[in-house]
N, CA, C and O atoms as a GROMACS GRO file, in nm:
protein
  276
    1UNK      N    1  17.957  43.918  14.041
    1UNK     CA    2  17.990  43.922  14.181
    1UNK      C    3  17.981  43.781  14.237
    1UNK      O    4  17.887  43.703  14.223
    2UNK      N    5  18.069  43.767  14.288
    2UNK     CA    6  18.047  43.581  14.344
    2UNK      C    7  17.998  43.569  14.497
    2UNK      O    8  17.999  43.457  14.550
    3UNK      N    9  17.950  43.697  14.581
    3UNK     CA   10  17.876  43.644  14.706
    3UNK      C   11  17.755  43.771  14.663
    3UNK      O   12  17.754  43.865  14.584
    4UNK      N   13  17.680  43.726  14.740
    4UNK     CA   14  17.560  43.825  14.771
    4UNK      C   15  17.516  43.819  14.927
    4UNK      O   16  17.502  43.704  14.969
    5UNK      N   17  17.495  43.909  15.008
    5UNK     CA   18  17.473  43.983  15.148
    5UNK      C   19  17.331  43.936  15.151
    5UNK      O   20  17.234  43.971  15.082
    6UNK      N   21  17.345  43.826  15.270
    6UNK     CA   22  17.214  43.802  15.339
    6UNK      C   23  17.213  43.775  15.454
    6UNK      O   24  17.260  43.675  15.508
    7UNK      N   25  17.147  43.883  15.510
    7UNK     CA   26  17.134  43.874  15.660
    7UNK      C   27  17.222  43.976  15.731
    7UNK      O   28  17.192  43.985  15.850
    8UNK      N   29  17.352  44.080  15.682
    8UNK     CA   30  17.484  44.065  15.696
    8UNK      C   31  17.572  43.960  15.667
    8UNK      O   32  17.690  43.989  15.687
    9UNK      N   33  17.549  43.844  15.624
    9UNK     CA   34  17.644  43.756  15.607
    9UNK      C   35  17.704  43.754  15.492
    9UNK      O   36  17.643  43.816  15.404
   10UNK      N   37  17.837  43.686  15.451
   10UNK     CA   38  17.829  43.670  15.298
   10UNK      C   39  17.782  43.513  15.264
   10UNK      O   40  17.803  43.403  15.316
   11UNK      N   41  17.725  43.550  15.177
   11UNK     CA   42  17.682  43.367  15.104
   11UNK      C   43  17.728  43.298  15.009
   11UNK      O   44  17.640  43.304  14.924
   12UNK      N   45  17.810  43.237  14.971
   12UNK     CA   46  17.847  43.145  14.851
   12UNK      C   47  17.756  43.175  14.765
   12UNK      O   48  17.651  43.221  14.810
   13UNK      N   49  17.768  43.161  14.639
   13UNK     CA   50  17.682  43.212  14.475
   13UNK      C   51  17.607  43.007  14.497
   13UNK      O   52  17.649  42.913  14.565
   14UNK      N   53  17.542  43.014  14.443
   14UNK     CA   54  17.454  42.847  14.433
   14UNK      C   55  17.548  42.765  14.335
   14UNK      O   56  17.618  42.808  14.243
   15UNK      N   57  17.533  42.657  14.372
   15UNK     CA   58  17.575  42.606  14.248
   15UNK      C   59  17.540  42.585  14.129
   15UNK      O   60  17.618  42.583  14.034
   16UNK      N   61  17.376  42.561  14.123
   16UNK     CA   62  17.384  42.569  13.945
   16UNK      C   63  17.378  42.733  13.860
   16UNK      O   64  17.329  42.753  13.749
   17UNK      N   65  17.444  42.837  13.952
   17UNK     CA   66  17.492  42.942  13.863
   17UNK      C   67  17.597  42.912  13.847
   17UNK      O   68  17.657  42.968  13.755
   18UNK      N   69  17.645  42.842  13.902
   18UNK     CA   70  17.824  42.823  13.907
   18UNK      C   71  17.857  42.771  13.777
   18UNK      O   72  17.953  42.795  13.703
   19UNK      N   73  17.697  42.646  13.754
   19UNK     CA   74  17.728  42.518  13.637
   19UNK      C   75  17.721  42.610  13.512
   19UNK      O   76  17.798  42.618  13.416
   20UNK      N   77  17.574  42.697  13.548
   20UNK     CA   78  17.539  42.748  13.402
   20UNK      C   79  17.622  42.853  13.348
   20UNK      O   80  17.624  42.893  13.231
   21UNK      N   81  17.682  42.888  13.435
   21UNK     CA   82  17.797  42.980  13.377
   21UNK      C   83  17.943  42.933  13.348
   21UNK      O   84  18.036  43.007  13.316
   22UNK      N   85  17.948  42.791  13.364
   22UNK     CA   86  18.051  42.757  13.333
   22UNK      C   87  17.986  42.649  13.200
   22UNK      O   88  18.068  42.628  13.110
   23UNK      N   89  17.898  42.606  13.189
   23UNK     CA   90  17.834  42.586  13.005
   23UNK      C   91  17.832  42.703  12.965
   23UNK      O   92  17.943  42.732  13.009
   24UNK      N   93  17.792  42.810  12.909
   24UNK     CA   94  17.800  42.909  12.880
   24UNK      C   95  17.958  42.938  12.824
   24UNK      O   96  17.989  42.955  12.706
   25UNK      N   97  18.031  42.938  12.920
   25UNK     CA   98  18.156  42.951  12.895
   25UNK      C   99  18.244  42.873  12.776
   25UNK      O  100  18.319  42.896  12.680
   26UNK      N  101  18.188  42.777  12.842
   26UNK     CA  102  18.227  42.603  12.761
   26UNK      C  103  18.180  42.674  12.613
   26UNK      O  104  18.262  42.697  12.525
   27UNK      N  105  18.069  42.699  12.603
   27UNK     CA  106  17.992  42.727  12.466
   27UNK      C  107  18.072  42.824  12.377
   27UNK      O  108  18.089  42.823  12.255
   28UNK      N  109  18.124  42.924  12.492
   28UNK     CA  110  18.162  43.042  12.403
   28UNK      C  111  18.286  43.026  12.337
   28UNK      O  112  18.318  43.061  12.223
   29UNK      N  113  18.357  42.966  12.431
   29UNK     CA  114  18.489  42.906  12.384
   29UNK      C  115  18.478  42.812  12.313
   29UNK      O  116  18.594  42.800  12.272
   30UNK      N  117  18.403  42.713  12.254
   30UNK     CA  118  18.377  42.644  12.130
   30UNK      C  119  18.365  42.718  12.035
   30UNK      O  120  18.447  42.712  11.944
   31UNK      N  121  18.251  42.812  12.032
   31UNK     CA  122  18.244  42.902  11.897
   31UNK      C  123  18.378  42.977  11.879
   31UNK      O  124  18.447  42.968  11.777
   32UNK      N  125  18.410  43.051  11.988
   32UNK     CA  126  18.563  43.107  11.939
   32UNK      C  127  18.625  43.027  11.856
   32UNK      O  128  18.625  43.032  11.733
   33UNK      N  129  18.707  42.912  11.968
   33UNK     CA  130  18.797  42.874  11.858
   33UNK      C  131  18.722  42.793  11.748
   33UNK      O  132  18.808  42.713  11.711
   34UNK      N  133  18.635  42.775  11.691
   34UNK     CA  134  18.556  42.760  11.583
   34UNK      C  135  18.628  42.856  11.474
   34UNK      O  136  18.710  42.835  11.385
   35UNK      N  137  18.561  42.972  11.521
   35UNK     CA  138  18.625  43.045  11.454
   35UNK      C  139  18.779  43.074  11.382
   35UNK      O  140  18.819  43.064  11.266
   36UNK      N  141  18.843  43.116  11.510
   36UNK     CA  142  19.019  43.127  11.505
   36UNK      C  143  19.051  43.053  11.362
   36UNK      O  144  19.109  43.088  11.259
   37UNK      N  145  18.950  42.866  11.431
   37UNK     CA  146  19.038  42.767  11.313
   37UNK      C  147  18.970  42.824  11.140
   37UNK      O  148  19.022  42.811  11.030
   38UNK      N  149  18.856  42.876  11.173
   38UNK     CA  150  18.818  42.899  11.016
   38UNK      C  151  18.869  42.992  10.944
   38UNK      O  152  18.871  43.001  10.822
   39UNK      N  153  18.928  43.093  11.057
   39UNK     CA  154  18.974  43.159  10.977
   39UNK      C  155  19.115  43.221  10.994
   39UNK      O  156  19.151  43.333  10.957
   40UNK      N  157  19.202  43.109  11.069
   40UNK     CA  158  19.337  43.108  11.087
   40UNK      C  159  19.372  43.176  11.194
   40UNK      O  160  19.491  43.166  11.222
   41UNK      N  161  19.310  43.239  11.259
   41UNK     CA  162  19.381  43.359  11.357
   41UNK      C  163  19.389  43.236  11.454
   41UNK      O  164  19.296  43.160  11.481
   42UNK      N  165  19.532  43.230  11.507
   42UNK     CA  166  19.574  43.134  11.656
   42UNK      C  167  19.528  43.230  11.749
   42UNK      O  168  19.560  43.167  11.850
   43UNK      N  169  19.489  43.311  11.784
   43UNK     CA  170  19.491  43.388  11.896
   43UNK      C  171  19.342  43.416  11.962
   43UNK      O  172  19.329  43.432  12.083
   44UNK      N  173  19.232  43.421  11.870
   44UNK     CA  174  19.114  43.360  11.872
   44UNK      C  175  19.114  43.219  11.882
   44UNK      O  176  19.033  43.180  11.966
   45UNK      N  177  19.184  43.122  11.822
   45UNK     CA  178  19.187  42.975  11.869
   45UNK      C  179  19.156  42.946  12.020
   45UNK      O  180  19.066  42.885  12.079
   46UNK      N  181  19.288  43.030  12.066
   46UNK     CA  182  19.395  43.009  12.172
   46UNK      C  183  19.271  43.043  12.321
   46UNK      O  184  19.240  42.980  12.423
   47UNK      N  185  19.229  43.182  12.256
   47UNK     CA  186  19.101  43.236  12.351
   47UNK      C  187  19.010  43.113  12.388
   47UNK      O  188  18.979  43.052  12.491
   48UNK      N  189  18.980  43.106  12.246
   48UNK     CA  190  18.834  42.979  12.269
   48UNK      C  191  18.854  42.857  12.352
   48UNK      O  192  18.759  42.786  12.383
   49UNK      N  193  19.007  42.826  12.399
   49UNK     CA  194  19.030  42.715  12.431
   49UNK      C  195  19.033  42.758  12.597
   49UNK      O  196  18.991  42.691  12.692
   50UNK      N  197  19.094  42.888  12.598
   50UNK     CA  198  19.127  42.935  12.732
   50UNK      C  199  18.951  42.969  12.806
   50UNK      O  200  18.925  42.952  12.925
   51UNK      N  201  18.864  43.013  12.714
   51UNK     CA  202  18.718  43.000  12.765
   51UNK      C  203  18.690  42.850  12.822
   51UNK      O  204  18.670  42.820  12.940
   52UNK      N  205  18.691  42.770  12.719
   52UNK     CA  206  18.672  42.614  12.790
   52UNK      C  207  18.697  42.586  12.902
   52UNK      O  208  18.626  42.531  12.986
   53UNK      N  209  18.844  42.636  12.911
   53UNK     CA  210  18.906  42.537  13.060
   53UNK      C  211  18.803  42.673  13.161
   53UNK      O  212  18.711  42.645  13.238
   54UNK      N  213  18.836  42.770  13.139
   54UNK     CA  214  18.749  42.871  13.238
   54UNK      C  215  18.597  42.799  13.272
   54UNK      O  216  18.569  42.766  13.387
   55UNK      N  217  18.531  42.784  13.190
   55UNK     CA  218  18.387  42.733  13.216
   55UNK      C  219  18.404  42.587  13.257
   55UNK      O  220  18.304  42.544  13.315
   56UNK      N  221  18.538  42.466  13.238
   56UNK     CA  222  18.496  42.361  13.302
   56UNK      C  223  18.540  42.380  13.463
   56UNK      O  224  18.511  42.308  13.559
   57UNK      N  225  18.634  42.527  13.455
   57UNK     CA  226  18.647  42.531  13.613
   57UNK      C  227  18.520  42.559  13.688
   57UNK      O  228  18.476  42.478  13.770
   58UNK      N  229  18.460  42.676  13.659
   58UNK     CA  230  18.312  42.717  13.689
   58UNK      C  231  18.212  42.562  13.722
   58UNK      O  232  18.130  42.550  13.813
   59UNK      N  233  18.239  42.482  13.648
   59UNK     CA  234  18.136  42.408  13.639
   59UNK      C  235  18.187  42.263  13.777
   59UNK      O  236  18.122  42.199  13.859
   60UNK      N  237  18.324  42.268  13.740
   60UNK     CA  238  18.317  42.182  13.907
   60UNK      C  239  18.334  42.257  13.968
   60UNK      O  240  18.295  42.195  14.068
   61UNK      N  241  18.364  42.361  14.010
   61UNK     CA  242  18.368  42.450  14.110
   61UNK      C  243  18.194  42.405  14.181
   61UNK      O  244  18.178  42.354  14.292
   62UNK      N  245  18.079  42.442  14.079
   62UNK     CA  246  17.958  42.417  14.105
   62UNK      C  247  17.925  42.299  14.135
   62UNK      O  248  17.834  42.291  14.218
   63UNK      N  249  17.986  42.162  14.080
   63UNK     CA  250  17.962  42.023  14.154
   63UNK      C  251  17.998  41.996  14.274
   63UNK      O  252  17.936  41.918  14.346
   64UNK      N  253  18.140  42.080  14.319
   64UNK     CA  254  18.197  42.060  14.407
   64UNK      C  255  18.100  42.106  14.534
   64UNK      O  256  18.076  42.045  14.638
   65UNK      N  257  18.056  42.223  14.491
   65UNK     CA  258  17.958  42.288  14.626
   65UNK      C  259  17.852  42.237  14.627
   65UNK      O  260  17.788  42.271  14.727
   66UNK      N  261  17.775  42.135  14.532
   66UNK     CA  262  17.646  42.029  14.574
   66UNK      C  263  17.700  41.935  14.663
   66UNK      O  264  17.636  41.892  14.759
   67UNK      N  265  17.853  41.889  14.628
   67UNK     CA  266  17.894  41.779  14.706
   67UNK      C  267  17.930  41.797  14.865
   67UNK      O  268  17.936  41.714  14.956
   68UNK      N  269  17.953  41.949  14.861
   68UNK     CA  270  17.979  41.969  15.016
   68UNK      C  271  17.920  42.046  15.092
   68UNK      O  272  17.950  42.122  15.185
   69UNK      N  273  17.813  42.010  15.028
   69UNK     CA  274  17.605  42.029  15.111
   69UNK      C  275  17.599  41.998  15.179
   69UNK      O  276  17.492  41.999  15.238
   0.00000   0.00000   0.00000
């Protein structure tokens, strides 16, 4: 869920969940396509790569909201 209810209000998620879930991501999509390449499947490659860019979005997404503190 990306807000949580405080007060009635909605609140932006923090940023270093933003970061750690976008390492995480980063991570998973390394091991994927780790995989794919070891064992030929492009489509697992393809995933692992599409995890990356997902988690480096997550992760400035999360710099971005320290910066506009």
């Amino acid at each position: 869920m990306c807000c949580t209810l405080k007060k009635g209000t909605r609140v932006a998620r923090d940023s270093s969940k933003d970061k750690n879930e976008g390492a995480m991501d980063k991570a998973k999509g390394r091991m994927k396509e780790a995989a794919g390449a070891l064992s030929g499947n492009k489509d697992k490659k393809a995933e692992g790569r599409a995890d990356q860019r997902s988690g480096t979005a997550k992760d400035k997404k999360g710099h971005l909201k320290d910066l506009l503190k």
